[in-house]
C-alpha positions in Angstrom: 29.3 10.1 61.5 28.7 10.6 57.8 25.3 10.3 56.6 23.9 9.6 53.2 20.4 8.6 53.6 18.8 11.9 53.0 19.9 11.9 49.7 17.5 11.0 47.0 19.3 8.2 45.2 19.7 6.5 48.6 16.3 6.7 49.0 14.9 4.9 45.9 12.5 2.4 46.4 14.4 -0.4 44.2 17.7 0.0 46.4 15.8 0.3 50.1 13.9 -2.9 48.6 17.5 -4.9 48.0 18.9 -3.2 50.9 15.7 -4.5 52.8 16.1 -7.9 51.4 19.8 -8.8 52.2 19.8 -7.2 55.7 17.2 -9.4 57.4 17.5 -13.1 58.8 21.4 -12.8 59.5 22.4 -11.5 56.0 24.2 -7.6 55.9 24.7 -5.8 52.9 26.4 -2.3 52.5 26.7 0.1 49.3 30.0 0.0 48.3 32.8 1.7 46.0 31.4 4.3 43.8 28.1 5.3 44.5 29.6 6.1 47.9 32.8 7.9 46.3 30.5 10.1 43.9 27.8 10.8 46.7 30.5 12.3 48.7 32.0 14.0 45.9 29.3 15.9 44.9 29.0 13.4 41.3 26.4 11.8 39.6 25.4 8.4 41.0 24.4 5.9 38.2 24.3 2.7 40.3 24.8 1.7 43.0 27.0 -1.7 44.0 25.9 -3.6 46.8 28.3 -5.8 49.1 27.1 -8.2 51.2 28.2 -11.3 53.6 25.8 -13.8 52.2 26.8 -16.3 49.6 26.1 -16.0 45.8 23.7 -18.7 45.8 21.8 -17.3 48.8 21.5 -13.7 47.4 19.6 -16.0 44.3 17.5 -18.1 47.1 16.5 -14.6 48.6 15.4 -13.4 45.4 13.4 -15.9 43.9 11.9 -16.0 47.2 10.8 -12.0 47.2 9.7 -12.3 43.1 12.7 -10.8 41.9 15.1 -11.4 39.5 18.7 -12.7 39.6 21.0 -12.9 37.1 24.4 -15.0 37.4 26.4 -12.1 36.1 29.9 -13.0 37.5 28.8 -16.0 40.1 32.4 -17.4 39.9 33.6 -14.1 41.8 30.7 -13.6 43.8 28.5 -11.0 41.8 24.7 -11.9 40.9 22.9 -9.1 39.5 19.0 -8.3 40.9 16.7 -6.5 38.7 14.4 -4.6 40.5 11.8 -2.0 38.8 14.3 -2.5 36.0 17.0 -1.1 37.7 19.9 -3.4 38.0 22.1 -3.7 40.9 25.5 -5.6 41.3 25.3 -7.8 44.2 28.7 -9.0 45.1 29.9 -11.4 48.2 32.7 -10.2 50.4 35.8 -11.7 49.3 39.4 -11.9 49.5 42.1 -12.6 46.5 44.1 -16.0 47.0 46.0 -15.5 44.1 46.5 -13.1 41.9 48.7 -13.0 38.7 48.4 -9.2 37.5 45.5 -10.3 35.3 43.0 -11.5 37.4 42.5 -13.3 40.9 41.5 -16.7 42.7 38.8 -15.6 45.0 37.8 -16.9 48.4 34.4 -15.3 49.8 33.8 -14.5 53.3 32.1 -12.5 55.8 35.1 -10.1 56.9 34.4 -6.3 56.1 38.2 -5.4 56.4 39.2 -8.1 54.2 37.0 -7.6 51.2 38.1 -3.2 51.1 41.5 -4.0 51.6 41.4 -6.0 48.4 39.7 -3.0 47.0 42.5 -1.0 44.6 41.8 3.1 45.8 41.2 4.8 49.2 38.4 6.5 47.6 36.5 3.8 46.4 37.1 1.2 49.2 34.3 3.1 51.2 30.9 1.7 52.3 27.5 3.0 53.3 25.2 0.8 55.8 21.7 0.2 55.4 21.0 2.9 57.6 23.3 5.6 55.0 25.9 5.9 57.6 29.4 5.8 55.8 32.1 3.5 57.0 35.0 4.0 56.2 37.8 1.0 57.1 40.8 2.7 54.7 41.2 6.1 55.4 39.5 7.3 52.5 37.8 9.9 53.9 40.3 12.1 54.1 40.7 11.7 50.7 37.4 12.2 49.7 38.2 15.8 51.2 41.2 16.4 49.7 40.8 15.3 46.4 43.4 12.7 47.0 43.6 9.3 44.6 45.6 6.6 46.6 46.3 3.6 46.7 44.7 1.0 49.6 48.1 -0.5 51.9 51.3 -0.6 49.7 50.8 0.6 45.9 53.1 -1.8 44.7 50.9 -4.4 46.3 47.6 -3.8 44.7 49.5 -3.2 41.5 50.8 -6.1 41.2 47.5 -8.1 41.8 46.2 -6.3 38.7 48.2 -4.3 36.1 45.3 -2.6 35.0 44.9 -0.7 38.1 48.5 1.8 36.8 45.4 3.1 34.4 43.0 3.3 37.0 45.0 5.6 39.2 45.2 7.7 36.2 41.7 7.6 34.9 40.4 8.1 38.9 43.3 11.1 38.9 41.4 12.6 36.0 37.9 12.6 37.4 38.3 12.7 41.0 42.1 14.1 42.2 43.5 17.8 42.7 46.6 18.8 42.8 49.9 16.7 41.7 49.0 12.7 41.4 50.2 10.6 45.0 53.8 10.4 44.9 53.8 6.7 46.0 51.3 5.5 43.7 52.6 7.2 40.9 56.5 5.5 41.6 54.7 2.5 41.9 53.1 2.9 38.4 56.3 3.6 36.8 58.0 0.7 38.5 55.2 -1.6 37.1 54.2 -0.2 33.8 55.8 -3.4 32.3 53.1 -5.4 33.4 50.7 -3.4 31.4 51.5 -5.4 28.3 50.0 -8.8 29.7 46.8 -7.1 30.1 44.4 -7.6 26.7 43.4 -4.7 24.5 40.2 -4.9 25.4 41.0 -4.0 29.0 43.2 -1.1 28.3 41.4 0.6 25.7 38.0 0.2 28.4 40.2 2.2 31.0 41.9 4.5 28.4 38.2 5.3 26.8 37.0 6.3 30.5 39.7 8.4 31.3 39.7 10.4 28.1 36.3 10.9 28.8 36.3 12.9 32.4 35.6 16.6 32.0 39.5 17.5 31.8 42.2 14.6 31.3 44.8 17.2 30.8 46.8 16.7 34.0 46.3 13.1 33.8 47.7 12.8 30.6 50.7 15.2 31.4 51.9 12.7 34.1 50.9 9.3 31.9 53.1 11.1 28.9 56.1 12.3 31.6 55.9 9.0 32.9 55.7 7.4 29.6 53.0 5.3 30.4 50.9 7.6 28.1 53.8 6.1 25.1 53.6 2.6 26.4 50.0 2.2 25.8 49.6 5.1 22.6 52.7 5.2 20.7 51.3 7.3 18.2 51.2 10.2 20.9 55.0 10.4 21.8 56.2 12.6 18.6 52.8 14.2 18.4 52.4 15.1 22.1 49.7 16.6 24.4 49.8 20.1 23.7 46.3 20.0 21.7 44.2 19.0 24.9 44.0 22.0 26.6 42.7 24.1 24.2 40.3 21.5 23.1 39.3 21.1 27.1 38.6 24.9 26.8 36.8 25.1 23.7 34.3 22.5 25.0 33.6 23.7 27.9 33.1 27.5 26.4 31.4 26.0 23.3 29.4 23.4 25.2 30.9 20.4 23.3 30.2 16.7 24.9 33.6 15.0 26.7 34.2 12.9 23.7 36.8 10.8 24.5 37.5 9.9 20.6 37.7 13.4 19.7 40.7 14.0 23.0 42.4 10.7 21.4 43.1 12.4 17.6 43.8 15.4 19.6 47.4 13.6 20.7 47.9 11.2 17.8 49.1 11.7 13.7 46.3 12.1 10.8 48.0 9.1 9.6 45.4 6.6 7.8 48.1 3.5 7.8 49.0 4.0 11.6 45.3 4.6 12.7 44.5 1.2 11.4 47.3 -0.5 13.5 46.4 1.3 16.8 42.8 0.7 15.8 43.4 -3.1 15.5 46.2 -3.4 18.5 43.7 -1.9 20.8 40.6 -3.4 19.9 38.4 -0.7 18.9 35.0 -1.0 17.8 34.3 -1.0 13.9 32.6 2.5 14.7 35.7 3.5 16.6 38.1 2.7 13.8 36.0 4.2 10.9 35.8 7.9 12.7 39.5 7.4 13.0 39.7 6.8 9.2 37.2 9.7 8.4 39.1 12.1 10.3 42.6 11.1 8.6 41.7 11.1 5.7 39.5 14.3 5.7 41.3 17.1 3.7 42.4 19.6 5.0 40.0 23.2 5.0 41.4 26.2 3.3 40.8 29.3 5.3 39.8 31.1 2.2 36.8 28.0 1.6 33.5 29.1 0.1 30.1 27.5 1.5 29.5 25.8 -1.5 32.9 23.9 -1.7 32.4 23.1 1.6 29.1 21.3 0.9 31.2 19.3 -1.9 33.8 18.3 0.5 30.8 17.1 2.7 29.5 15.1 0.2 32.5 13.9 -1.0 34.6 13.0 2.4 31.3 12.6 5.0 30.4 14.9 8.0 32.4 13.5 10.9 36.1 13.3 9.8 35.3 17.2 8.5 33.6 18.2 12.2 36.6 16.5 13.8 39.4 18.7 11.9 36.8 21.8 12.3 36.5 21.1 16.1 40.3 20.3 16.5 41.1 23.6 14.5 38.5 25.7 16.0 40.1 24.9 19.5 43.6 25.6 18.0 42.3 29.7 16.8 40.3 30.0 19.8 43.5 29.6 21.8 45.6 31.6 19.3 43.2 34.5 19.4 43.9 36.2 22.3 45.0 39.4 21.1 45.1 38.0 17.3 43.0 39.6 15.3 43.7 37.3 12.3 43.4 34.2 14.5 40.1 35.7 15.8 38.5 35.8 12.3 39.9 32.4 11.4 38.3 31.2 14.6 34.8 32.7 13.2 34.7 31.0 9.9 35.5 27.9 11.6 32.6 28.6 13.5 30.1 29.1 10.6 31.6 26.2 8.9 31.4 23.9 11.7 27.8 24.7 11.9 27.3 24.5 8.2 29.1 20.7 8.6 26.7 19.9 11.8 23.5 20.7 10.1 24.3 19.1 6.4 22.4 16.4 5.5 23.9 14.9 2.4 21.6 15.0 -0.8 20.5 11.9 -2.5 21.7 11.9 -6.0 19.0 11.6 -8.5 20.2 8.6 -10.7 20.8 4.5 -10.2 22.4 2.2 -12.0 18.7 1.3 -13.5 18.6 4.7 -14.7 21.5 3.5 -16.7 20.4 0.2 -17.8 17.7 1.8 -19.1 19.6 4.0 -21.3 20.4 1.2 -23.1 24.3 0.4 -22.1 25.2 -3.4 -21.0 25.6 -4.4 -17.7 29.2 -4.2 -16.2 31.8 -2.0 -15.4 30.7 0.8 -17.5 27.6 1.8 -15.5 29.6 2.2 -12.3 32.0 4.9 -14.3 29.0 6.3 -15.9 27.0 7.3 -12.6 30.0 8.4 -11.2 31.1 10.8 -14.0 27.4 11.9 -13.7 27.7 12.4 -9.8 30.8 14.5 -9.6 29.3 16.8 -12.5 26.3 17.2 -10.1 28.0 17.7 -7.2 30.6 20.1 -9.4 27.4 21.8 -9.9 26.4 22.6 -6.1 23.8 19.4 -6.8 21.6 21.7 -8.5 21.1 19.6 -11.7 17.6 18.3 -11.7 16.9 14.4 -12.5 15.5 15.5 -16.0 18.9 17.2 -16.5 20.8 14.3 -15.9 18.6 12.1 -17.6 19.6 14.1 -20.5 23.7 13.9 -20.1 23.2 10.2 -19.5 21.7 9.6 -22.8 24.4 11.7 -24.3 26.8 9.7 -22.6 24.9 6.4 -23.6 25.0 7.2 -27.7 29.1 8.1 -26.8 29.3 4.7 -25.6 
C-alpha cells in the first residue's frame, strides 16, 4: 500500500494534532483531494484538506474542547476551518449532493467514504490518506497519478453537469498535472456542455481561468480550450488574436527565470485594444489592479528598436513601468524565438534585454515643483496652474529631468510675468 507518512508535511505537528483530534472517540478523518494528489506527484503541498465522518457541529464541540479554534467557514456544506499554530485546515464532513443545478448543490452529510469521492469531480483528486499516511484510493486514481492522466470520477457528463465550472477545471488540472493528449471522454463531455459555462458568475470563471494561466506551461491546455472553442467562449478577445504567443513566452520564462504570471500569458492571446480590455475587464470581474495593468499595457507605445536610454526613461515617466515591462517581456519572448539563426533578431533580442532591465530598475523621479510653487509666483488659483506645471514638467522631462528646482523656479517666473 501507498505510504505518505514519512514525508515531512505529513508529519507536522499542527496536522498530526487535528488528525489526532478527529480520529479518537468514534470520529475518522482522512486527508483528502490535493495535498494527497500533489504528495504523489512530486508538487508542493500548501494545505492540507481534512475529511471526516463527524458532523460540523461536532468537529466545533471537539475543538473548543482541545483549545483550538474553529471557524464556521462554509458550515452550510459541511466545512469548519481549525486554526492550529496558525495554520488553517479545512475540515469538511462527508457528504453527498441531493441536487445539483450546474451551479451549486443541496448537500446531505454522511459517514459513507465511497459516497463523499464519488461526488468528488477528478480521479486524481478524489484520493485520500488515513491517519496512519496510507493512501486509499476508492476511484482508480492511482493509476492516474502514474500516468499523468486528468479524468473524470464515473461518467464526465455526470459530474459536469452537477457543476459547469468543472469544463475549466479539467482544463486547468490538464495544465498542471496531465501528459500527453487531454482524456478523450472528458474532453467530449466538455464540448457537449460548454453551454452551461455561461450560468456560472464571472467571478467563478475568471478564479479557474487565473489558476490555469498560472501553471508552469498552459500551452497544451490552451491549444485544446481554443480547438474546442471553449478558450473563445469564455475570452472572445483571443479567437482573432490566437495562441501562438504562449510558447515562446513559456520558453523565455523559464530560460530568463520569469514568475508564471498568469496576467502576463492572458495579453499574450488577446488585442492591445484599450476599449475591449475594459469590457473583458468588467465581464469577468477583474480586480481594479487587474484591469489597470490591462490598461497600462494597451496603452503603452510601442518601442522603437533604434530607442536611446534616455528616451526610454521619458517614456517611463511618461506611460509608467509595467504596461512598458509587459510589451518588453512579450517582445523579448517574440526575438528570442525568432533568433535562432537570425542574427538581426538576435541583436534586437539584446536591446530588449538591456531595456527591460533599464525599465525594471527605474524608479520614476519626483519633479521638483507643486502647484504652491505656482501660487507663489503670484498667478490666481484655477486652471492655469494645472497647464503651467505641466508645461514645466514635459520641458524637464524633455530635458532627461536634469533641470534643477532653482532652474525651474526660474522659467516659472518667466512664465508667471507672460501670464
Amino acid at each position: 500500500m501507498t505510504n505518505l507518512a514519512h514525508q515531512d508535511w505529513f508529519q507536522d505537528a499542527a496536522l498530526q494534532r487535528v488528525l489526532s483530534l478527529l480520529n479518537s472517540d468514534g470520529g475518522e478523518a482522512r486527508i483528502a483531494g490535493g495535498a494527497v494528489r500533489n504528495a504523489l506527484m512530486g508538487h508542493p503541498i500548501n494545505d492540507a484538506d481534512i475529511a471526516t465522518t463527524l458532523l460540523p457541529q461536532a468537529v466545533i464541540d471537539r475543538a473548543e474542547a482541545a483549545g483550538i479554534r474553529a471557524v464556521p467557514t462554509g458550515i452550510d456544506h459541511g466545512t469548519v476551518t481549525l486554526v492550529v499554530d496558525g495554520k488553517p485546515f479545512e475540515v469538511t464532513t462527508l457528504r453527498r449532493d441531493a441536487e445539483t443545478d450546474g451551479r451549486r448543490a443541496t448537500v446531505v452529510f454522511g459517514t459513507d467514504w465511497q459516497e463523499d469521492a464519488d461526488r468528488r469531480d477528478l480521479t486524481i483528486n478524489g484520493l485520500y490518506a488515513d491517519k496512519d499516511g496510507n493512501v486509499i484510493d476508492l476511484v482508480d486514481g492511482l493509476p492516474d497519478i502514474e500516468t499523468k492522466t486528468v479524468r473524470f470520477i464515473g461518467e464526465a457528463a455526470q459530474r459536469i453537469a452537477e457543476d459547469y465550472l468543472r469544463i475549466l477545471r479539467f482544463f486547468r488540472f490538464f495544465a498542471w498535472y496531465g501528459d500527453g493528449r487531454p482524456d478523450a471522454d472528458g474532453l467530449r463531455a466538455c464540448v457537449r456542455g460548454r453551454s452551461g459555462l455561461k450560468t456560472l458568475s464571472a467571478e467563478r470563471v475568471w478564479s479557474e481561468m487565473k489558476k490555469l494561466l498560472a501553471a508552469r506551461d498552459p500551452g497544451r491546455a490552451l491549444l485544446w480550450m481554443r480547438q474546442t472553442g471553449i478558450l473563445t467562449d469564455i475570452i472572445p478577445e483571443s479567437e482573432k488574436w490566437g495562441i501562438d504567443a504562449i510558447p515562446a513566452l513559456i520558453e523565455a520564462e523559464q530560460s530568463l527565470g520569469w514568475s508564471s504570471d498568469p496576467l502576463l500569458r492572458l495579453i499574450a492571446i488577446i488585442p492591445p485594444d484599450a476599449a475591449r480590455l475594459e469590457a473583458l475587464a468588467d465581464r469577468l470581474r477583474l480586480s481594479r489592479a487587474e484591469a489597470a495593468f490591462l490598461q497600462q499595457w494597451a496603452n503603452a507605445p510601442a518601442i522603437p528598436d533604434e530607442v536611446t536610454d534616455a528616451v526610454f526613461a521619458r517614456l517611463l515617466y511618461r506611460h509608467g513601468a509595467p504596461g512598458l515591462v509587459a510589451r518588453l517581456k512579450l517582445s523579448l519572448a517574440s526575438a528570442r524565438m525568432q533568433a535562432r539563426g537570425n542574427d538581426a533578431a538576435m541583436l534586437r533580442a539584446a536591446r530588449l534585454s538591456t531595456l527591460l532591465a533599464l525599465a525594471e530598475r527605474f524608479e520614476k523621479p519626483k519633479f521638483p515643483l507643486s502647484g504652491a510653487d505656482v501660487l507663489k509666483a503670484g498667478l490666481p488659483a484655477g486652471p492655469k496652474v494645472g497647464e503651467v506645471l505641466a508645461t514645466l514638467e514635459n520641458q524637464w522631462v524633455d530635458m532627461n529631468f536634469s533641470l534643477s528646482r532653482d532652474k525651474l523656479l526660474e522659467r516659472l517666473k518667466k512664465l508667471a510675468g507672460e501670464g
